[in-house]
N, C-alpha and C positions, 0 to 999 in steps of 0.2 A: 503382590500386585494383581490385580481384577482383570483377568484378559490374558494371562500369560499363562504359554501352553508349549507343547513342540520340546524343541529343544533348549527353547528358553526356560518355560517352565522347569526343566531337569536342572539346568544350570543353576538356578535358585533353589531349588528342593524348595517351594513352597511350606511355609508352617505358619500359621498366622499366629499363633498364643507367642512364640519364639522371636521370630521374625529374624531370624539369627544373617549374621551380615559373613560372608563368603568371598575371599581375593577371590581374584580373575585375572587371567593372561590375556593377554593381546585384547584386548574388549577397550569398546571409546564409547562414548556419548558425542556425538555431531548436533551443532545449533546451527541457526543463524543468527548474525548478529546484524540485520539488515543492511551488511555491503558483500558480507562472506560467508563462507561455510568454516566453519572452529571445528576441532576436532580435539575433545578431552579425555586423556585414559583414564578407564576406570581402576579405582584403586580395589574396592570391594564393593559389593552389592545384596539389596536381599528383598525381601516382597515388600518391604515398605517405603526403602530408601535408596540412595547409592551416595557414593565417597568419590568425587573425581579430582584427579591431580590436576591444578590450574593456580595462575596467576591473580587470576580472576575475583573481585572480592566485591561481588552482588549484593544491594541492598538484603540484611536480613528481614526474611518475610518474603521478598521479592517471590517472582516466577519466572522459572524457564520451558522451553517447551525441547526437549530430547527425544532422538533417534537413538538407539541401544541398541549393538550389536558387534560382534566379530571387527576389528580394525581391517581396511580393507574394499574390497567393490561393494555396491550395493548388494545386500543378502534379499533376491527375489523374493522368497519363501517368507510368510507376516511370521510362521511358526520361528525365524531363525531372527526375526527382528521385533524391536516393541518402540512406539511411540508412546512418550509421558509427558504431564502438565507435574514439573515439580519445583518443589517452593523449597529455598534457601532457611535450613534453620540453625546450622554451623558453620563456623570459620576451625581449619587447623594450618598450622606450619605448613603446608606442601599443597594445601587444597581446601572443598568446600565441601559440604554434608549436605544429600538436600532428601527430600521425605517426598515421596510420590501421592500426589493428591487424587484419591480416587474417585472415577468415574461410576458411581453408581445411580445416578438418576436418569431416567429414556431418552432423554435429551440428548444427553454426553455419550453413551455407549451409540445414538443413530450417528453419531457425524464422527463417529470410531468407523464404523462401516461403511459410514460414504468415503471413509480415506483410503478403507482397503480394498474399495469399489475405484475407486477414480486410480488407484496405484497400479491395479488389474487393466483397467481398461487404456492408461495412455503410457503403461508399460516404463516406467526411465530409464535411461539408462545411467545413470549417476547416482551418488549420492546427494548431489547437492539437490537435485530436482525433488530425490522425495521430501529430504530434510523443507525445501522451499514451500514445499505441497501441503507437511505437515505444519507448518507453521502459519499458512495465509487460512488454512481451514480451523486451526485451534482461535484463529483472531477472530473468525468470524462466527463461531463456535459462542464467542465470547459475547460478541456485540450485538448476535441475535439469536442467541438460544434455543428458540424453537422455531428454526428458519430451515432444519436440516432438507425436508420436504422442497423445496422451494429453490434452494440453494443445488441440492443434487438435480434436481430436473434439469438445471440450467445446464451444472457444468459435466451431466452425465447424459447428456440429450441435445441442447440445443447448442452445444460450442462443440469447435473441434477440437480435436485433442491440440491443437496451434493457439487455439484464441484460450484452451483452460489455462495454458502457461503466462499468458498476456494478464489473465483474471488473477490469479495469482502474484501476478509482478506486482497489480494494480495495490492488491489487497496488502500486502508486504508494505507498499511504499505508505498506504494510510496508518497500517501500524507504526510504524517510522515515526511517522509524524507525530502519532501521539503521543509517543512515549517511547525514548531507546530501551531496550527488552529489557526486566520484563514486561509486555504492556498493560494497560491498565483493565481492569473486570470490573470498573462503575458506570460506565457508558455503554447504552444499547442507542439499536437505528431501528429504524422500520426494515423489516425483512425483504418488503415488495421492493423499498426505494434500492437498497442494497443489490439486490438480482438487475435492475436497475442499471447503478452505474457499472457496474461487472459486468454485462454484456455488451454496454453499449462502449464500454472502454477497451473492452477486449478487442474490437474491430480495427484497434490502430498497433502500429509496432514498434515504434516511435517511442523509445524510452521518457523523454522527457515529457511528452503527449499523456504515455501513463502515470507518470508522475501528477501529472495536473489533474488527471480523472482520482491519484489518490487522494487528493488535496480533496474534493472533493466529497468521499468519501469519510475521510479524516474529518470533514466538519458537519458530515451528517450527524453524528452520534452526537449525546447530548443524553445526560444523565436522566431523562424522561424518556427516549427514543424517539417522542412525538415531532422534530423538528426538522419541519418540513418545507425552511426557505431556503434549502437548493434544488427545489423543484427546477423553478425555471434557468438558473443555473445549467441543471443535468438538459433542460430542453434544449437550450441555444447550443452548449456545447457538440450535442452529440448530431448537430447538423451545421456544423462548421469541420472544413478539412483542414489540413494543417498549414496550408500556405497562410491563411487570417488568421488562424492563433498567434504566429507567430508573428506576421503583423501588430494584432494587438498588445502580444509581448512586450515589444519593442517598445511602442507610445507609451503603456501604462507602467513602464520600469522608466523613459524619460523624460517623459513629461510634467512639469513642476506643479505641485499640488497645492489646493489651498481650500480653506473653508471660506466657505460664502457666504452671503448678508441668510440666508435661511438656515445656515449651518451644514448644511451638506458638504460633502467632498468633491470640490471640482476641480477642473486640470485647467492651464493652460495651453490654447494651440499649437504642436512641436511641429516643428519646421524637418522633415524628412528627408534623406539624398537619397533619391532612387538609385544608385550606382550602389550603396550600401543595401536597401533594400532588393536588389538583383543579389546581389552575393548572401544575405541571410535566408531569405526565402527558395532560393533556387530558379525565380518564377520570370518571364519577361516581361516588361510593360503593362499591356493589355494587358493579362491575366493578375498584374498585381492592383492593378487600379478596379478589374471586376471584384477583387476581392474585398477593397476598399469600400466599395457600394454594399458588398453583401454586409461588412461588418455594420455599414450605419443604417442597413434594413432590420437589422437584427436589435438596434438601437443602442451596439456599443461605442460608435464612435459618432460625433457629431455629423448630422447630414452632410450639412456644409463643406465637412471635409471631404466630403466624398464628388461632392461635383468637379466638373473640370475649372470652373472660375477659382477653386482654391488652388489648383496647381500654378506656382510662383513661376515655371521655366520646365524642360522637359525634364531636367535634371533635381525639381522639388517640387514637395508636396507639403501639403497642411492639414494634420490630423490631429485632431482634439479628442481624447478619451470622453466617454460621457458616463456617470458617474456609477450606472449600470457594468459598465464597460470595468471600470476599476473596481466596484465589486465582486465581479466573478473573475477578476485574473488574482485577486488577494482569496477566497476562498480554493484558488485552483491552487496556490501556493500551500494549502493549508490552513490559512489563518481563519478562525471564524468569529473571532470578537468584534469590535470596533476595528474598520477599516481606518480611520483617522489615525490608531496606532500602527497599523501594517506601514502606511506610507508614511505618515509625519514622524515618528516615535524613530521608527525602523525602517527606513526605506528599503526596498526590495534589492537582491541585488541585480549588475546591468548583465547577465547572463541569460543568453535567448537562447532558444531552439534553433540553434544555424541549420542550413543545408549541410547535409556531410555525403551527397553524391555526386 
């Protein structure tokens, strides 16, 4: 394998004409499988491929992205550990065979160094953190290729070591979306849009919040990279705080949906209990009713609902998604086809962003 040195290298006795395949003690391969960290023994190993004991029976061809080293705490030292992109090309009784694809083009060896720069500089203490670290940077690795430049400025200069792990979550949760592991390598993004939502999403801490910047994400890529309608999307979001998301949440998951004489996707006006919107948002009155204005400034929810003539009684309000409004809460989900099938096909489900303080 290309890269492998230390005491790893020893372990392997490198031979490339040979490639001869070597048991091992106590040795795993850790993934993530986008909720956990897995942790598989290795059976035997050699510079081309590894044999890991598992249940597990991965698309053939598929890819995994592995952490390889000593079972155990995280090994500080890159020389005692090796990160691989390896692709499934056997099935046996006990386990799977997989063949280490290597990293020989500029590209792929720069965003090797940005891992063992970024691993250096916000130090883990887990494994799971690097395992998490090596996989949101193989995704992005993927989706923008020669982004490495671009992508390490960000997360090796302008975040902190707090918001790299938030960029990270983000990045994870777009992979998710695309595809349960392994993810796909026929979809590129723009690189700028990319640094993009990954800064501007890092700013919140709010799991579910990054979740919606992955959706995001997830629906930038697009088998040309050039696709560039969540521009405004990334704009409105990243100057909305979390008490209006979650308002919007709300309307655009109940409010009943329909096509209209133009064919658009329009909602009907949902009748709101403020006593329910206190307990989802956290927020009181005043502050959730300024929120309500900001969402229909922004042009997600109908003006109308936003003045005081729509409130029915202190205790309701009248909020009507506008159809802007239900496009970016169905892109924040992920979805980036036809919004007509997110709601009508598939309705969203009624799970919000509650308060949990």
């Amino acid at each position: 394998m290309p890269g492998a040195k230390g005491w790893f290298g020893k372990l392997l006795k490198l031979n490339e004409e040979r490639a001869e395949r070597r048991p091992t003690e106590k040795f795993a391969a850790y993934r993530w499988t986008g909720t956990t960290l897995k942790q598989d023994p290795v059976r035997d190993i050699s510079s081309t491929g590894v044999y890991l004991y598992t249940n597990e029976r991965w698309p053939l061809g598929g890819y995994l992205s592995l952490t390889l080293q000593r079972i155990g705490p995280l090994e500080k030292s890159p020389d005692r550990r090796i990160t691989a992109l390896a692709k499934v090309v056997r099935f046996g009784e006990d386990g799977v065979g997989l063949w280490f694809v290597a990293s020989k083009d500029p590209d792929s060896r720069q965003w090797e160094l940005l891992l063992e720069g970024l691993v250096q500089q916000t130090q883990p203490e887990e494994m799971i953190s690097l395992v998490k670290m090596a996989e949101a940077l193989g995704f992005l690795s993927r989706i923008c290729p020669g982004g490495t430049q671009e992508v390490g400025l960000l997360v090796r200069g302008r975040l902190s070591n707090h918001k790299v792990a938030n960029a990270v979550t983000i990045a994870l949760h777009a992979e998710n979306i695309l595809a349960p592991p392994p993810a796909p390598d026929n979809v590129r993004a723009s690189t700028a849009f990319v640094v993009r939502i990954l800064e501007e999403g890092s700013c919140t801490d709010e799991d579910w919040l990054q979740q919606y910047w992955g959706g995001l994400l997830a629906t930038t890529c697009a088998a040309d990279g050039k696709d560039e309608s969540n521009i405004p999307f990334v704009e409105v979001l990243s100057q909305l705080p979390s008490i209006p998301v979650r308002i919007l949440t709300v309307v655009c998951t109940r409010a009943i949906k329909f096509i209209s004489e133009d064919g658009s996707l329009s909602a009907k006006p949902l009748t709101c209990d403020m006593a329910e919107m206190r307990a989802i948002t956290g927020a009181k009155d005043f502050q959730i009713k300024c929120d309500i204005e900001r969402l229909a400034t922004f042009g997600l929810i109908e003006k109308s609902s936003a003045r005081v003539s729509a409130m029915l009684s202190n205790e309701q309000t009248i909020i009507t998604p506008t159809t802007f409004g239900l496009r970016l809460f169905a892109r924040c989900k992920g979805h980036s086809g036809d919004p007509h099938d997110f709601y009508l096909a598939n309705p969203p489900s009624t799970t919000v962003g509650a308060n949990r303080t």
